[in-house]
C-alpha positions, 0 to 999 in steps of 0.5 A, spaced: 557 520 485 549 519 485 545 524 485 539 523 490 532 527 492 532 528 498 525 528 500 519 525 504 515 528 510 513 535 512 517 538 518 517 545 522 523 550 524 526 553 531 530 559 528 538 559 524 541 561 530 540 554 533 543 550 527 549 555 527 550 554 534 550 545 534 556 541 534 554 537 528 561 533 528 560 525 527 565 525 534 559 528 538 554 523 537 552 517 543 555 511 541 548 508 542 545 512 537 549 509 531 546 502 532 542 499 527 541 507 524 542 509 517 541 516 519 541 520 525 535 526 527 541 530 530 535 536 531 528 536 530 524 542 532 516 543 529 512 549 531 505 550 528 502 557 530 494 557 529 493 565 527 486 563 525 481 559 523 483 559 517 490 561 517 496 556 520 503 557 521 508 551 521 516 553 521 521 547 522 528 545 523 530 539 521 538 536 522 540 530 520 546 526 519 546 521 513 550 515 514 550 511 509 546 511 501 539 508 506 539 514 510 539 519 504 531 518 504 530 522 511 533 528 510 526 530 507 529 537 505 522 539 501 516 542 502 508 542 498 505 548 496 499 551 491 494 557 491 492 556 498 499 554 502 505 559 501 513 557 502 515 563 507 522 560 507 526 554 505 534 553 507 540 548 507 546 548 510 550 542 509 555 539 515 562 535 513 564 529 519 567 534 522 561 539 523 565 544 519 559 547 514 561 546 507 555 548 503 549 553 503 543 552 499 538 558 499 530 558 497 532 560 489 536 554 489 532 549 490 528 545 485 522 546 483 516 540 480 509 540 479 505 534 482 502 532 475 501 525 474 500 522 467 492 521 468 492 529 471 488 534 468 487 540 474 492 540 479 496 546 482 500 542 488 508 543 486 514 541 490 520 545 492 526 541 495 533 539 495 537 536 490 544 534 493 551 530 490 552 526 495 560 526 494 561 521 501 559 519 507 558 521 513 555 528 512 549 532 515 544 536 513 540 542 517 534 545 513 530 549 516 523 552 513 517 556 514 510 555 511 503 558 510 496 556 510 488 557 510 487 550 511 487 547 518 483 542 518 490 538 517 495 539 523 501 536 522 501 530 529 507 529 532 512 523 529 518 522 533 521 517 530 520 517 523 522 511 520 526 504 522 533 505 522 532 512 524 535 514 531 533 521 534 538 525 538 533 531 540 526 532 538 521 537 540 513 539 538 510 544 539 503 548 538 501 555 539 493 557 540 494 564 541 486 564 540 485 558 544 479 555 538 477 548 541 482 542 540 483 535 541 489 531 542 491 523 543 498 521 546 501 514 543 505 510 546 509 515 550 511 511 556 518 509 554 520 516 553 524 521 558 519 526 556 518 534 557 511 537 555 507 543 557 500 543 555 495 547 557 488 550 551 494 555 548 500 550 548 502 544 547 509 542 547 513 536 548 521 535 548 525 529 548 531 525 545 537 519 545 530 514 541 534 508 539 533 506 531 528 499 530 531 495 526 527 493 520 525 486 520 523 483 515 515 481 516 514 487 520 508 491 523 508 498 520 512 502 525 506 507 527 502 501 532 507 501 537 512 508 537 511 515 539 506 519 536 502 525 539 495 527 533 492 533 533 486 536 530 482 542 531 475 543 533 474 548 528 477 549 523 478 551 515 478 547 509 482 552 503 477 557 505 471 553 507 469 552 515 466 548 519 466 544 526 467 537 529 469 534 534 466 526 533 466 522 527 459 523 526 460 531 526 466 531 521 462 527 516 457 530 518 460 537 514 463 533 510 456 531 507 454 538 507 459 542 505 463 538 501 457 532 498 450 535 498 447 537 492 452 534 488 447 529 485 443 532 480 443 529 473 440 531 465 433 528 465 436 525 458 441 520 463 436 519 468 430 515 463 437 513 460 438 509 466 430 507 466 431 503 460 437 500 462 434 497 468 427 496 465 428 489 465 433 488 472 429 483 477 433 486 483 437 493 486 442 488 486 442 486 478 441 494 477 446 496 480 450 492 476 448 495 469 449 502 473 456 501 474 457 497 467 455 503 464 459 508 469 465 503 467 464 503 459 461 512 459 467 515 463 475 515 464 479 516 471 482 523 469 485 527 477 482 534 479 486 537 484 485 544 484 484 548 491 476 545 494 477 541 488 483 537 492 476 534 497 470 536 493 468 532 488 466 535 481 457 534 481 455 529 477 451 533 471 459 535 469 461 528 469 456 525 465 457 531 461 464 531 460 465 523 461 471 524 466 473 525 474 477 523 480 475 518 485 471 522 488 467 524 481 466 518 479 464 515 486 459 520 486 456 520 479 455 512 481 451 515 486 447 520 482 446 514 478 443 509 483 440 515 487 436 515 480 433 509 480 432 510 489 438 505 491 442 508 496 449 508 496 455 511 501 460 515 499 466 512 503 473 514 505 479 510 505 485 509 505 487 507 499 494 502 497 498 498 504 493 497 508 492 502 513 486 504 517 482 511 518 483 511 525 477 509 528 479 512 535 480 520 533 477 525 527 481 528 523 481 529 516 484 522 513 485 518 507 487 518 499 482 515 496 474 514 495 470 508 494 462 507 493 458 503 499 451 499 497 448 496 504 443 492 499 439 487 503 442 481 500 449 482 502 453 489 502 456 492 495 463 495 494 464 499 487 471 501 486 469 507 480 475 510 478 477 502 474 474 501 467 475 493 468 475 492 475 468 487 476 462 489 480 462 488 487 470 487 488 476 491 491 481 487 491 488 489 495 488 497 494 482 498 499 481 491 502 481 489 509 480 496 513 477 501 517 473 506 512 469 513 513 461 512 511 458 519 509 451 519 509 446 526 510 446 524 517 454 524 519 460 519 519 460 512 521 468 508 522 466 501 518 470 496 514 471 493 508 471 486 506 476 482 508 478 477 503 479 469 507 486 465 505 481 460 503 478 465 498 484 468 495 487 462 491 490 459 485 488 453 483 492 450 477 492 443 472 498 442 469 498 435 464 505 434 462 507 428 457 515 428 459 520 425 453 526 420 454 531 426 454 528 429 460 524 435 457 516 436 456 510 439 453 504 441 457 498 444 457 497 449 463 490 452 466 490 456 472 484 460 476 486 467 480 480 467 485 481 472 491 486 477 491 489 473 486 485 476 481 486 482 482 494 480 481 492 477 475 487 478 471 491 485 468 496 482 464 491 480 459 492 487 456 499 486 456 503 485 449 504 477 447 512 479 448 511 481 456 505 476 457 511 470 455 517 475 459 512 474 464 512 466 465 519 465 463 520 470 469 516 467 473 517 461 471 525 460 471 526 453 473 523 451 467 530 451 461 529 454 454 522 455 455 518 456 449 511 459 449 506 456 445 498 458 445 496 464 451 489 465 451 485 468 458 478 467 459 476 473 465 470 472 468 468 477 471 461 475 474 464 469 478 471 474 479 476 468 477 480 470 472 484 464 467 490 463 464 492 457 458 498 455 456 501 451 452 508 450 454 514 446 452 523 445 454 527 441 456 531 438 462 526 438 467 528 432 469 535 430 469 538 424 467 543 418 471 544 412 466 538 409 465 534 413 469 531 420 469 530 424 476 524 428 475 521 434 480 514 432 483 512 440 482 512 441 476 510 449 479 513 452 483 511 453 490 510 460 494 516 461 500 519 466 503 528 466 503 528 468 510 534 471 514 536 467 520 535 471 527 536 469 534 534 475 537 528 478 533 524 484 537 518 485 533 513 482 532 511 477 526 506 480 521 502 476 515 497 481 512 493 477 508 493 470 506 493 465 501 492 458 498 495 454 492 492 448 489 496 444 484 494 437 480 500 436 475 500 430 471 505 427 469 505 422 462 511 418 462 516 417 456 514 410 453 519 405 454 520 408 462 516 406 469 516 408 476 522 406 480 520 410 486 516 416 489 517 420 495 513 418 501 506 423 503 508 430 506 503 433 510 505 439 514 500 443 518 501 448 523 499 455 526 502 459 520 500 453 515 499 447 511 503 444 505 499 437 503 503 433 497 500 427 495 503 422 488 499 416 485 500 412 479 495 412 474 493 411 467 491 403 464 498 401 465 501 405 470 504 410 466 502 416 469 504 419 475 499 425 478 502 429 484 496 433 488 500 440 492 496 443 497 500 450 500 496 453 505 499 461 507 495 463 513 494 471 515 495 473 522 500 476 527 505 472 531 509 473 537 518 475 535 518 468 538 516 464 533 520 468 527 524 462 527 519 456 526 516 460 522 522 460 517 523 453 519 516 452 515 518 457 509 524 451 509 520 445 510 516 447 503 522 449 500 525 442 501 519 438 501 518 441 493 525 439 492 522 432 492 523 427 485 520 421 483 525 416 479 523 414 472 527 408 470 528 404 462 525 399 461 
């Protein structure tokens, strides 16, 4: 038996006499909609009323047939809510194979949770949702729910197909703007449907169903570029009580800036003349950023505010520098406040922070999870992450990377995006001197410098325990038996952003015994590839999100009394998705020495479903190719 907490999205009702009057039994399903599916949406209706400006009705009905333990997660049987969003209605009613209603679940009955996380002081967000014993499989779930809101500026899009390895057998959405306020909306990808819809300035509605599961490939696009999706925003809308009006980009930052931003930057004349001094000596705007955000670093902590207006509205700068606390969106404006102080302007910037995902560029909605602060310096554009106490200036690593973000000025909102960092430039480059004995074990000194958003992967464990720094290599390093870990000591540069790691390290057997001779493995680390699964028939294109280069020199001393018998022949192996460079040399006065130099290149990119499998057969080349060994032999 498991428990499970059957959560997710936010979802909308039809009414309880279309759950009663379903046959809900396995027998009743499309053969076709099992494929690949996990789960099966067997009914799924949205309706969102818009009763006012700021007041916004969404009932759902959501049916679901869980196959197995992976389909647990798309019963989404939850809903949020605060002070300005009120859960009207909340019900289950549980279904067995047969359709035969086996259990009913009322509001009361559900549970209850707070948001709060660790590093949150204020929040009023909670959780009501489902928590069910999943005794056996198949078994269906019909919840149903009404829900309440101020806030408009957030309309739930239309998603038909949810996840991979969800089929849909009905689905429908609809909109009711009785009071006819301006709205926008976009259809995506809706060709392949058989669709129902009805639009007009009061309605939107849209039906359909028998949408086949996608199976999950590994190396996948994110599901939402090319299903089904309908996106809605209101042209004037409320935010927890705040009004306002936009239709563009420009106009919805635009508000932002004046409802939620301006007048927010006044600071004590005590921490402007503060900040004066400390800049007194700083040659360009460039250096005196730098001081301002080492100051914000080193006087103010990451503490979560999620109270009403306070969900979007930053804490003005006067309190943070008072209290010596704030979210992201208090911290990123104190940092403005400060570099405002000394007449450099800077951009308080939306963004989406975590996998990689974009601000839509293409329909104005409110958007995003995170902020981030923007310096168009006349040298280079600046990016300050202001929530971490340790990241350096002018780096952003793998959370905000790479995508489309929301500059807010005075005059409005423009899409920009965020720097990209190049395979070239996320690298790991290491020097590994190894002495090896006769028995085949070894000692070594290992340096190895994080680059790129190597760094960001790296540089973090210095403020680990020494016995999870030594669990972490013994980890990562499994190949190396009884492996003992002697000095570990790291320099972190923060001005140059390579983070370094020395160790010295030493075990046993890595190179393997025959009679006289010993097998050794030319790479003393190993190399980064994938296990992949084979697949004939992949449908999905081929994504690599960022990419990465690896640079290994490892030098290999041999035992007294041992030579070179013979080396493995250079590999070289470059194609669209990479390269992987091996190259052996003897050196040393007596040539007792053998130097291995490594190159992996991993490049970013999309590729055609086509060319999974040569992509694998590369994944399978540099695990071979890394497998090669030298023969030492006794004298």
């Amino acid at each position: 038996m498991r428990k499970v907490f059957l959560l997710l999205f936010l979802f909308f009702q039809l009414g309880i006499s279309s759950i009663y009057s379903q046959d809900y039994s396995i027998s009743s399903l499309p053969a076709n909609l099992l494929s690949n599916a996990n789960a099966i949406v067997r009914n799924e209706s949205i309706e969102i009323s818009i009763l006012a400006v700021d007041k916004m009705r969404v009932k759902t009905m959501r049916v679901v047939t869980v196959l197995n333990e992976y389909g647990e997660q798309h019963v989404q049987a939850y809903d949020f809510y605060d002070e300005n969003t009120k859960i009207k209605h909340q019900e289950v009613i549980v279904y067995n194979s047969s359709g035969e209603k086996i259990d009913k679940i009322k509001e009361r009955d559900f549970y209850d949770r707070s948001l709060n996380g660790s590093g949150t002081l204020f929040s009023d967000n909670r959780l009501s949702y489902l928590n069910y014993t999943i005794s056996d499989y198949p078994l269906t779930f019909a919840y149903e729910s009404e829900v309440e809101t101020n806030s408009t500026i957030f309309i739930q899009p239309w998603k038909p197909l949810g996840n991979y390895n969800l089929s849909v057998e009905k689905t429908s959405y609809k909109l009711l703007n009785l009071n006819a306020i301006p709205f926008r909306f976009e259809e995506r990808n809706l060709e392949e449907l058989d669709l129902e819809k009805n639009n007009s300035t009061s309605e939107l509605f849209y039906k359909t169903g028998n949408i086949l599961a996608v199976k999950n490939e590994v190396l996948s696009p994110d599901l939402s570029t090319f299903t089904p999706q309908v996106l809605v925003a209101l042209n004037e809308f409320a935010l927890v009580g705040v009004e306002g009006k936009a239709s563009s980009w420009k106009e919805l930052g635009k508000w932002q800036y004046d409802y939620l931003l301006n007048n927010k930057t006044d600071l004590p004349e005590e921490t402007t003349l503060k900040i004066k001094e400390l800049t007194s000596k700083a040659i360009s705007n460039r250096e005196k950023a730098e001081i301002i955000y080492n100051y914000v670093q080193e006087n103010t902590r990451y503490i979560s505010v999620q109270l009403g207006i306070g969900g979007w509205e930053p804490m003005a700068a006067a309190d943070v520098d008072k209290l010596g606390y704030g979210d992201c969106k208090a911290l990123t404006n104190y940092t403005k406040a400060l570099l405002e102080s000394q007449n450099i302007p800077s951009y308080y910037t939306v963004v989406y922070g975590g996998k990689k995902n974009n601000i839509d560029p293409d329909f104005a909605s409110m958007q995003g999870n995170h902020v981030i602060l923007n310096l168009p310096l006349a040298e280079e554009d600046v990016w300050l992450e202001c929530t971490s106490q340790s990241t350096p200036f002018n780096y952003l690593g793998d959370f905000t990377d790479d995508r489309k973000v929301l500059k807010i000025s005075a005059e409005g909102g423009e899409i920009i995006s965020t720097p990209n960092y190049s395979t070239a430039s996320n690298l790991e480059e290491s020097l590994c001197e190894i002495q090896l004995n006769e028995d085949g074990g070894f000692l070594a000194e290992v340096t190895r410098s994080n680059s790129g958003i190597a760094y960001g992967d790296t540089y973090g464990i210095r403020n680990q325990k020494l016995d999870h720094q030594k669990i972490y290599y013994r980890e990562n390093w499994g190949h190396l038996k009884e492996l003992e870990i002697g000095k570990i000591a790291f320099v972190n540069n923060r001005e140059s952003v390579i983070f370094t790691e020395n160790l010295e390290i030493k075990g046993t057997k890595f190179a393997s015994k025959a009679g006289n001779r010993l097998l050794l493995p030319l790479n003393f680390l190993p190399a980064k590839s994938f296990n992949l699964p084979r697949n004939e028939s992949r449908k999905l294109p081929l994504v690599i999100d960022r990419g990465e280069t690896y640079k290994d020199n490892f030098q290999f001393k041999l035992p007294a009394g041992f030579k070179i018998e013979s080396i493995p022949e250079p590999v070289v192996i470059e194609n669209d998705f990479g390269k992987l460079s091996i190259k052996t040399s003897l050196t040393g006065i007596s040539k007792n020495e053998l130097n291995v130099e490594r190159l992996l290149i991993l490049n970013e990119g999309s590729w055609n479903s086509s060319e999974y499998n040569a992509y694998r057969e590369f994944m399978n080349q540099i695990k071979s190719n890394t497998n090669q060994k030298a023969v030492l032999v006794s004298n």
